[in-house]
N, C-alpha and C positions, 0 to 999 in steps of 0.2 A: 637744670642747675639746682644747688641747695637751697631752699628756699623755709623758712620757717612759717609755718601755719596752724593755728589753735588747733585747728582739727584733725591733725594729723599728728598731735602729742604721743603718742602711742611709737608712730616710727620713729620720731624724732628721740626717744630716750635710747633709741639703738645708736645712735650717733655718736660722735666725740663731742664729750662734756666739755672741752676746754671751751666753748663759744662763751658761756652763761656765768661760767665758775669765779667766786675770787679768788685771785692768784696773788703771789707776789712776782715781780719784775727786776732780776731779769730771767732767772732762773724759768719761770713759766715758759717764757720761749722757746726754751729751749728743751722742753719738755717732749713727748711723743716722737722721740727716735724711732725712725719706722724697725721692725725685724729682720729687713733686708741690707740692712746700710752699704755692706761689702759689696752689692751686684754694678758688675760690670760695664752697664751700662748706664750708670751714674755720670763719668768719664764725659761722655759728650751733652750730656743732659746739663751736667752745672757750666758749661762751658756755653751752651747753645743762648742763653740770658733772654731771649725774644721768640715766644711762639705764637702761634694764633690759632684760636678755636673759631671751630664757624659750627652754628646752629643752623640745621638746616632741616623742616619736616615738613607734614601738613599744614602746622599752624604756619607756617611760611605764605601759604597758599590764602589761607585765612587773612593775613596781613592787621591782627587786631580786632578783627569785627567777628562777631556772631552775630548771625541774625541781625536787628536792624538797632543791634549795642558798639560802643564802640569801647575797648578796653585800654588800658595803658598799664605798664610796668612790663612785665617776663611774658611776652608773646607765646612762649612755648608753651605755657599753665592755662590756654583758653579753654581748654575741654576741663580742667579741673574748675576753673572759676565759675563757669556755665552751669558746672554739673550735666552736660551734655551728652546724653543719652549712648553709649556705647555703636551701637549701631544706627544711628543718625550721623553721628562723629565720621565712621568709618565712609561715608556716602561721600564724603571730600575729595578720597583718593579717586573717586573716579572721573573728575577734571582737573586730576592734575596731572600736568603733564609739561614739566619745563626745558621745554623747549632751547629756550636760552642759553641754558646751561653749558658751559666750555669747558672741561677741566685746564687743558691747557694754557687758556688763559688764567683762569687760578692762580694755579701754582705760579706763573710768570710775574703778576700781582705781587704774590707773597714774598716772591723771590725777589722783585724789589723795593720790597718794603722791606726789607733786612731781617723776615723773618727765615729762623735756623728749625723750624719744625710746626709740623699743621696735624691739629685733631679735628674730626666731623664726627658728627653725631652718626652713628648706623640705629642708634633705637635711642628717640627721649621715652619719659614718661605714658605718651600719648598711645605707644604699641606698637608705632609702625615702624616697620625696616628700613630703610633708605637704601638696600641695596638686594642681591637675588638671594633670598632666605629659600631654602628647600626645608625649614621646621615651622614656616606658614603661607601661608595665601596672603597675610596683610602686610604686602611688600609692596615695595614700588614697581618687580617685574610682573604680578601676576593679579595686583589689585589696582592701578593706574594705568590708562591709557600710553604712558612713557614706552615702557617694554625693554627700558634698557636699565644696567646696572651701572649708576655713574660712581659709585664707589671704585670700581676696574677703572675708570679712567682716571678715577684721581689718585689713586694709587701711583699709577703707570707715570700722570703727570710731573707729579711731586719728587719720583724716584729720577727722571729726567733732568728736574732742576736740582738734586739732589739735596733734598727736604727729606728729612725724617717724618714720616708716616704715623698715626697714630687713630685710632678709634676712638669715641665716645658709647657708652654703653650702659643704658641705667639695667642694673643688674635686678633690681627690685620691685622700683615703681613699674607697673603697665595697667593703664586704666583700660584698655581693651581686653584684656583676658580677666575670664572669672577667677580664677586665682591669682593672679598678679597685685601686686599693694597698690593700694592709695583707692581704687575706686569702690567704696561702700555705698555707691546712690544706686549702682546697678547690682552688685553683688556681693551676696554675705557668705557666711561660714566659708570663706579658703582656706585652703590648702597650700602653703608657701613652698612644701617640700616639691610637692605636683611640679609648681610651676618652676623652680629652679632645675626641676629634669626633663622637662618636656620644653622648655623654651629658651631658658636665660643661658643657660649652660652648654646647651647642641648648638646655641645661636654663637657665644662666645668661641666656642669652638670652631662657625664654619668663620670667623671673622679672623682666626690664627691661622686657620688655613690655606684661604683661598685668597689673598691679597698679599703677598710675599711678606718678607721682614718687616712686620711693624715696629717703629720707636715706642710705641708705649700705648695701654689701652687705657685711657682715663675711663672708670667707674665713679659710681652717682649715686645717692641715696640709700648706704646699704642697709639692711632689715632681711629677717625670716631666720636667718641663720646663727648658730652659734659661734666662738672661735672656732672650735675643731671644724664644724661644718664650712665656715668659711676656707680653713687652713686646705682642708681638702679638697674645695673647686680649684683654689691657687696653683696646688699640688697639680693637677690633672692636668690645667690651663699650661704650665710652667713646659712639660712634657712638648707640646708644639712649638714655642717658640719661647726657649731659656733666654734670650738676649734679651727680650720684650720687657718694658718696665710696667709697672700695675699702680696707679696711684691710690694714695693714702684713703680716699674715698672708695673703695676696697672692704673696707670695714676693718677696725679689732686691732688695727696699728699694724696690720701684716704688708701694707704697699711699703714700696722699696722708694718713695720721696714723699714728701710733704702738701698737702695743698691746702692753705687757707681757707678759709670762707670768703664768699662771693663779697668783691670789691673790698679787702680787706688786707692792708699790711704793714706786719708786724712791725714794731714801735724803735726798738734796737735790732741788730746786726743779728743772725742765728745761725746757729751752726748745724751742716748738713745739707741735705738737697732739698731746696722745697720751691713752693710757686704761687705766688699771686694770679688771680683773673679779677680779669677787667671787661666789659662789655666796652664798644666803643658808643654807643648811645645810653638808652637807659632800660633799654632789653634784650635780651637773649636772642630769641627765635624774632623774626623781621615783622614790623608792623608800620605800618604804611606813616602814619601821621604822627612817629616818633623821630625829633628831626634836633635833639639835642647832642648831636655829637660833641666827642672829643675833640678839642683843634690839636694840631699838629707839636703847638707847644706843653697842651696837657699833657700829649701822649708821650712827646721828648721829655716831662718833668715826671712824669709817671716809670717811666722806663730807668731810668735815671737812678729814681729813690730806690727802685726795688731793688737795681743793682747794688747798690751801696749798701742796703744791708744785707747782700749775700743772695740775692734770689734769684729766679725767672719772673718774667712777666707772659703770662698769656692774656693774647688782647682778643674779642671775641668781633667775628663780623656775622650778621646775619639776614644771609640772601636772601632774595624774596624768592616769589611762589612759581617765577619763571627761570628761576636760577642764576639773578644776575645780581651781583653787588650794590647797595648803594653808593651812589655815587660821590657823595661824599667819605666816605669809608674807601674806597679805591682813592681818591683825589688824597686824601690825609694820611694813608699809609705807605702812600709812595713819596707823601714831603718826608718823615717822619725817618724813610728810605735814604730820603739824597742826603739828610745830617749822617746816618749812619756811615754813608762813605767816608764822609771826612774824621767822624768821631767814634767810629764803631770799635777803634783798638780799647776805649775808655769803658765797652761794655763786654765786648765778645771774651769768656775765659778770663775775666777780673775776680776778684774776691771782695767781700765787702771793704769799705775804706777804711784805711787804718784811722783817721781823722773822724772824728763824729761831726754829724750836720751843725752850719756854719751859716748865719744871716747870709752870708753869697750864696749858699748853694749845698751841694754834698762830695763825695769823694769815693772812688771805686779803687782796686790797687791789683798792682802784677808784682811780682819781684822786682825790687828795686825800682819801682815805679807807683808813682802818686798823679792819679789823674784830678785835676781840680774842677768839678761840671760848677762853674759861675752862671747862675740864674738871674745874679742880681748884684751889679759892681756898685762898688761903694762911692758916694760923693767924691773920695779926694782922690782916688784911682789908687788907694793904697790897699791893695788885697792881702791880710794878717792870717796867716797860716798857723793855728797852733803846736803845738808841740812835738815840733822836726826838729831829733835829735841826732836825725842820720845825718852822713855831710852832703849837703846838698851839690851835685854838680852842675845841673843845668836846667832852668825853667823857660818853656816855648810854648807856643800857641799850637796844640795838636793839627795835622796836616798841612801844616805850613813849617818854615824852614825862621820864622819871623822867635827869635829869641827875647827874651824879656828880663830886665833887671832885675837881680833881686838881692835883699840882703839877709844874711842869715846872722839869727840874734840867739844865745839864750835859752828862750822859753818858746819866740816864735821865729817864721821865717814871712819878711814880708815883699812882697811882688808887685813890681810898677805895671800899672797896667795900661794898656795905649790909651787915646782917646776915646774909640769907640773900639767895641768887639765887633769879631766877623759873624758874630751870631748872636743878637739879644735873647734869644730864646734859651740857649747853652753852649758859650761855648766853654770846651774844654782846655785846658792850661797839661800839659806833660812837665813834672818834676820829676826828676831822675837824681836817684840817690846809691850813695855807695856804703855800706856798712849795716848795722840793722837798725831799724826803725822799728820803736815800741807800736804795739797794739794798742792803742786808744780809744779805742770806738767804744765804751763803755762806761769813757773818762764822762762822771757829772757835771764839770765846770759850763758856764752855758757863755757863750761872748755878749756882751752889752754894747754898742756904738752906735754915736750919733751919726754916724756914715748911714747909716739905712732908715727907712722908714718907721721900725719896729722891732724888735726881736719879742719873737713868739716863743718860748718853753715848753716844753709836751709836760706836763706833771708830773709822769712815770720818771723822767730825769730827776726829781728832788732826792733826796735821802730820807727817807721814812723813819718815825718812833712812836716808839709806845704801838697801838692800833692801828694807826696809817697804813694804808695796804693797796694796791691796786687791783680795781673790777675791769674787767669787759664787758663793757654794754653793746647792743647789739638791737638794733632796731630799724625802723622802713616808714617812711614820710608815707607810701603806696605799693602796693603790690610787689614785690620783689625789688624795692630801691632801699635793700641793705645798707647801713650805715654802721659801724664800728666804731667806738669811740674810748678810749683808756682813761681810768679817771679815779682820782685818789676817792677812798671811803677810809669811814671809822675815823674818824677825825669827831670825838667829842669832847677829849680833856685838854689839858692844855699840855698834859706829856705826848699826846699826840701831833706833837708837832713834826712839820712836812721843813726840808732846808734845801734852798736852789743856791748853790754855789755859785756866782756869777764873776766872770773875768771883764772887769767895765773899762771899758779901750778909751771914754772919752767922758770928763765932770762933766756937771750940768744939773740940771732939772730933767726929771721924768715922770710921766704917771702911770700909775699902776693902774691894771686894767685883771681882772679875774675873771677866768671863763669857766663857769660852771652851771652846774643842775643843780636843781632844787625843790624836792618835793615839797607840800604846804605843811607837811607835819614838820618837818624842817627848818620852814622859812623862821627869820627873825633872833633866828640863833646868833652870836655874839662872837665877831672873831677879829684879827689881830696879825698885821701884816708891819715887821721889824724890820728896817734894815740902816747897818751904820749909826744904830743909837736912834733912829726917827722910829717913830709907829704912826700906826694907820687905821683907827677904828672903825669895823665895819659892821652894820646885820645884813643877812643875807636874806636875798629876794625870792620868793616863792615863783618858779618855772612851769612845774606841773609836775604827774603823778608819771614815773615809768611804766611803761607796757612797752613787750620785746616789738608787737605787731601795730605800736601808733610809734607817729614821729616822738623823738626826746626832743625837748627843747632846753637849750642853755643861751645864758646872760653874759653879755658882757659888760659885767661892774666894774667901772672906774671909781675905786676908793681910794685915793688921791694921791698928790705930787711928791715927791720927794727930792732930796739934793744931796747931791757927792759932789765931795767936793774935786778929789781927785780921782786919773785912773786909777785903777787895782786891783786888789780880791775883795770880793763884797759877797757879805752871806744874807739874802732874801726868804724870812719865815715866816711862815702860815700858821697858824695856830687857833683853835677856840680859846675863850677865856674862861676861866671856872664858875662853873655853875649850870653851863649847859645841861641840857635833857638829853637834844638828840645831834648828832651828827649833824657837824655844820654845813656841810653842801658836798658835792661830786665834782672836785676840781678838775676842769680837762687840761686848762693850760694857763699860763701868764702870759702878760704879755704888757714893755715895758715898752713906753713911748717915749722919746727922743723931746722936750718941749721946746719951742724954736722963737 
């Protein structure tokens, strides 16, 4: 996987800049249109909404530990973190040998876990093949006791349950060869061109060939290459198998979809094909005494989000060293499965929601249909749909025949909702409309009601002035546990003011709560939170200093209560007051409390 590392500054400037850069919002999003957009097999890619990656190698067999260490974060990174002598490394493959391994069962797994497509890794980082390479010996046919090629079976498997097929393939990184990137502890002065003709490239190639129609070859850290140089392995690649998709990681913006960075997704709706991943624990490649999984409702509210704003979700499993699933990762992607049957019309071939995220939940959309994913019903069972201006025909409980009252007003449409849902985790609501419904999903207004516990703001929702701008930060508490986080800067004067439009469903009292960073050069700066004629005098608390490879840490300040009196529109703004030095803090979000 992508993984950011001081010492590896060098490849990482070959990368796509948008991780680091500040941008504004939303337009950044929607930035980096891959060069393929037109390719044909986009079609069942933006439709398929659910795939899953499995990391599968050596370090599988490692499970975490070198020698008598024991590591945590990205399992697949042990030979880098070790710095692990290249040929000591390689002595692994020869007790591996798993045994366990089914493909069959796999793909059955996958199949009911309602995933539409599976990528495995054929070469991480670490060198080794996972399947029979005739351009080395450091394969699993000719360097492992195994003897077999379980890539042919899972090939075979997947086409069976009829899964789309897919490779993984670091084009660049191979700490086992003297010319391959990343490993400078055993070897200097390479050669990148060497190695993209003698390995990466005869490799890609026997992987188009010998395994029938692949869905797609996800590539992985690119470096060595120019655009043209890249343009031209694509070119040569393209020749064996034109249907095949090539992702963004690829390098130079030439893949034909999109892929984020690890555990990372985008903030609004984007347009185009692109893909979130996710690990279902808190590493990649399997390690024995990582036992943080996903539960079945993260992975249903994870799935969920990514659809509504338009995406794929790839969810990552990774086997151990005998080739068998953990067992919780089987047990949760097969609940994760049974909601699919009843709610899968809500994910499978949707488009993002016309409705932007909603204290209940989010919203995914087909023609003429609005699916409503409720995460969280409201106290008085009165679910407030905003801005359905289509005529509403009919609101039901998805997979059930059970119809729901509802009244269409105005500005919104709101939905009697029974006593209890068939699914606290999500369930889904079908509203069917006839006529056109505007695109929303970009509308600022944010809902405010005492029905929920809270309403949260992402920051990037405000309306920005003056210098106000949005950053992506981008950071790791440890070792490959990537964190993403969007957060307003430039925030020094007081024409730098930030404005949250808020639609408040219910008077009362609330208190304002600010979630932000704060470096100490920062701290004590002087700001000013308006709303309804009330203000809110605050300084801001020094958090710590950013670094991409330590944890960020952010506060949350309760700078106090305010009272509306009635529902309405209500404008919530942020401001420094004049005289600051320096930028008052890195807002990530508000968040307005109900007071009871």
């Amino acid at each position: 996987m992508f993984h950011r590392i001081p010492s590896l500054l060098l490849l990482l400037c070959l990368l796509l800049p948008r991780k680091t850069a500040a941008q504004d919002m939303p337009d950044m999003w929607n930035k980096g249109a891959t060069a393929n957009a037109a390719h044909p097999g986009l079609k069942w890619f933006r439709e398929a909404k659910f795939g899953l990656f499995i990391h599968w190698g050596l370090y599988s067999k490692l499970a975490g530990r070198w020698k008598d260490s024991s590591y945590y974060g990205s399992g697949e990174w042990i030979m880098y973190r070790t710095k692990a002598p290249a040929t000591e490394y390689a002595k692994v493959a020869q007790t591996f040998n798993p045994t366990g391994f089914d493909a069959a069962e796999w793909a059955k797994t996958a199949k009911e876990a309602g995933i539409k497509y599976l990528v495995v890794t054929a070469k991480h980082h670490e060198g080794f093949s996972m399947y029979d390479s005739k351009v080395t010996d450091f394969d699993i046919m000719d360097a492992s006791p195994y003897k077999k090629d379980p890539m042919k079976a899972l090939a075979a498997a997947c086409k069976a349950q009829g899964i789309p097929f897919g490779f993984y393939y670091s084009q660049f990184l191979d700490w086992h060869e003297p010319n391959g990137g990343g490993n400078n502890w055993d070897f200097k002065n390479k050669d990148y061109q060497e190695y993209y003709r003698t390995k990466s490239v005869p490799q890609l190639k026997e992987l188009l060939t010998n395994y029938g129609p692949l869905g797609l070859v996800w590539f992985d850290m690119p470096g060595g290459l120019t655009p043209e140089q890249t343009k031209l392995m694509i070119d040569s690649l393209r020749v064996l198998q034109p249907g095949c998709l090539f992702s963004s990681r690829v390098g130079h913006d030439l893949g034909d979809y999109r892929d984020f960075g690890d555990s990372e997704v985008p903030p609004v709706p984007i347009a185009g094909a692109w893909e979130s991943i996710y690990t279902h624990n808190d590493s990649w490649g399997y390690i024995q005494h990582d036992l943080n999984f996903k539960s079945p409702r993260e992975i249903i509210h994870l799935l969920s989000n990514v659809a509504s704003k338009g995406g794929n979700l790839m969810l990552n499993v990774g086997p151990d060293g005998n080739g068998k699933w953990p067992a919780y990762s089987v047990e949760y992607l097969k609940a994760t499965g049974k909601w699919l049957q009843t709610y899968g019309e809500s994910i499978y071939g949707t488009t993002w929601g016309l409705i932007p995220a909603q204290p209940w939940g989010v919203t995914t959309s087909k023609p003429g249909k609005l699916f409503l994913h409720v995460w969280q019903m409201p106290a008085n069972r009165q679910l407030r749909v905003p801005g359905v201006t289509a005529k509403v025909k009919s609101v039901k409980i998805l997979g059930s025949n059970k119809t729901l009252t509802w009244k269409q007003l105005p500005e919104e449409t709101i939905v009697e909702l029974p006593v209890t849902l068939p699914d606290t985790r999500n369930t889904v609501l079908l509203m069917e409309y006839s006529g056109q419904q505007p695109d929303l999903s970009q509308l600022r207004t944010q809902t405010v009601s005492k029905e929920y516990p809270q309403a949260e703001i992402p920051a990037v929702w405000a309306v920005f002035n003056g210098n106000a701008k949005n950053k992506l930060f981008t950071y790791s508490h440890y070792f490959g546990d990537w964190k993403h986080d969007n957060c307003i800067t430039g925030m020094v004067s007081p024409d730098d003011a930030i404005v949250f439009p808020l639609e408040v469903q219910d008077g009362g009292d609330y208190k304002i709560i600010l979630d932000y960073a704060c470096e100490p050069g920062s701290a004590s700066q002087q700001g000013l939170v308006t709303v309804g004629g009330q203000q809110l005098h605050f300084l801001t608390l020094a958090t710590g200093t950013y670094e991409s490879h330590k944890p960020m840490e952010f506060i949350q300040h309760a700078v106090g209560i305010i009272h509306i009196d009635k529902a309405g529109k209500q404008n919530l703004t942020i401001k420094p007051v004049a005289g600051n030095k320096s930028e008052l803090c890195w807002l990530r979000k508000i968040i307005l409390q109900p007071v009871n």
